[in-house]
C-alpha positions, 0 to 999 in steps of 0.5 A, a space after each residue: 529696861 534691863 539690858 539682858 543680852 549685849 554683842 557686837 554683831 558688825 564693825 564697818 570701817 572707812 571703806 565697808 558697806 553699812 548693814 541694812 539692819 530691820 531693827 531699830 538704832 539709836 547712835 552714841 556719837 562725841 568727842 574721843 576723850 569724852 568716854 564713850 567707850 566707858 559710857 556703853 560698857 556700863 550702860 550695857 552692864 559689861 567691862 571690856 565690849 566697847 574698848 577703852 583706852 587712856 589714848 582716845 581716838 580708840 574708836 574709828 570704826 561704826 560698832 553695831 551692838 545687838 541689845 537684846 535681839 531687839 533694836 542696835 546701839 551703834 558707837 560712831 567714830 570720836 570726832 575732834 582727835 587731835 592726833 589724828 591727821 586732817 585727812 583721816 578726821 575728815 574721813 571719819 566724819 564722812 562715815 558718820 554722815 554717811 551713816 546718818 543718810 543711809 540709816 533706815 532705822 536710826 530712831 535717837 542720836 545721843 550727843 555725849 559732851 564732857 561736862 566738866 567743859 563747854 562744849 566745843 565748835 565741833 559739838 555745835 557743829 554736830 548739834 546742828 547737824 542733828 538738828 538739821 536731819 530733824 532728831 530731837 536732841 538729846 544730850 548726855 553730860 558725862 563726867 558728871 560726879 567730877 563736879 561739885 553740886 555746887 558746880 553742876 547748875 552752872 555747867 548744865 546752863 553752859 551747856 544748854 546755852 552753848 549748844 541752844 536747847 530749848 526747854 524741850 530738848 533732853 539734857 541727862 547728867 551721866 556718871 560711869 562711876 554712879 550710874 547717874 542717868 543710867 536709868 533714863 538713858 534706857 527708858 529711852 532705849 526702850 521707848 525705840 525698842 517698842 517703837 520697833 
């Protein structure tokens, strides 16, 4: 899939009323300094759209973005900002569930880790939950031109074992620096778009 066309169409924060959009979504959701914000930008071709920053936690709002008048890739808040007070993260989680119930046209939820490490408690937590509303998942394994060759079999096994996929279940290496995994993170997005 060529992205062609990229905005940011609506921004929902804590107390906003979510669209009710016609077209189809796929959502992008992780810790806050796993490299979200970097993963969309290239994904979408485009440096500055999804704002990046050296303090993670950047993202507290649900970002909606228009891909080729076709379907929505929806940036959720990063989860598991330790700066963040107790009271403020529980919120941002409220949003993200909130968003996962009312969503009509949510098609894929992309679960970023950090492959550079096991994944965490709250990963699992959100793995379960992802399971629980009955998506396939899919994980995307960023960072991962950090890691030697050598390295990167262990690490994609931690990470299937820690969050219990199965054969079945979609693990994608992806790199901002390479654009390795790029291109089946759009085959994906386009399986949605003609679905839609």
């Amino acid at each position: 899939m060529k992205i062609t066309q990229a905005e940011l169409e609506t921004v929902c924060g804590l107390t906003s009323s979510l669209p009710r959009n016609t077209l189809p979504e796929v959502a992008f959701c992780g810790r806050s300094n796993v490299g979200k914000s970097t993963l969309i930008n290239t994904l979408l071709g485009r440096k500055n759209l999804a704002r990046t920053s050296s303090e993670p936690g950047k993202t507290q709002t649900i970002n909606f973005y228009k891909i080729n008048g076709r379907m929505y890739l929806v940036d959720l808040p990063g989860y598991g900002y330790a700066k963040a007070s107790k009271e403020v993260t529980e919120k941002w989680g409220k949003m993200i569930q909130r968003y996962f119930a009312e969503s009509d046209q949510l098609m894929y939820i992309f679960q970023l880790v950090d492959m550079r490490h096991a994944p965490t408690k709250q990963d699992v937590a959100m793995m379960d939950l992802i399971r629980y509303l009955d998506y396939q998942p899919v994980v995307i394994a960023t960072k991962a031109d950090k890691l030697k060759k050598s390295e990167r079999q262990k690490t994609e096994s931690l990470v299937r074992k820690t969050l219990n996929l199965s054969g079945d279940d979609i693990l994608i290496p992806y790199s901002s620096v390479t654009k390795e995994g790029r291109d089946t993170i759009c085959d994906l997005m386009e399986q949605v778009m003609e679905q839609g």
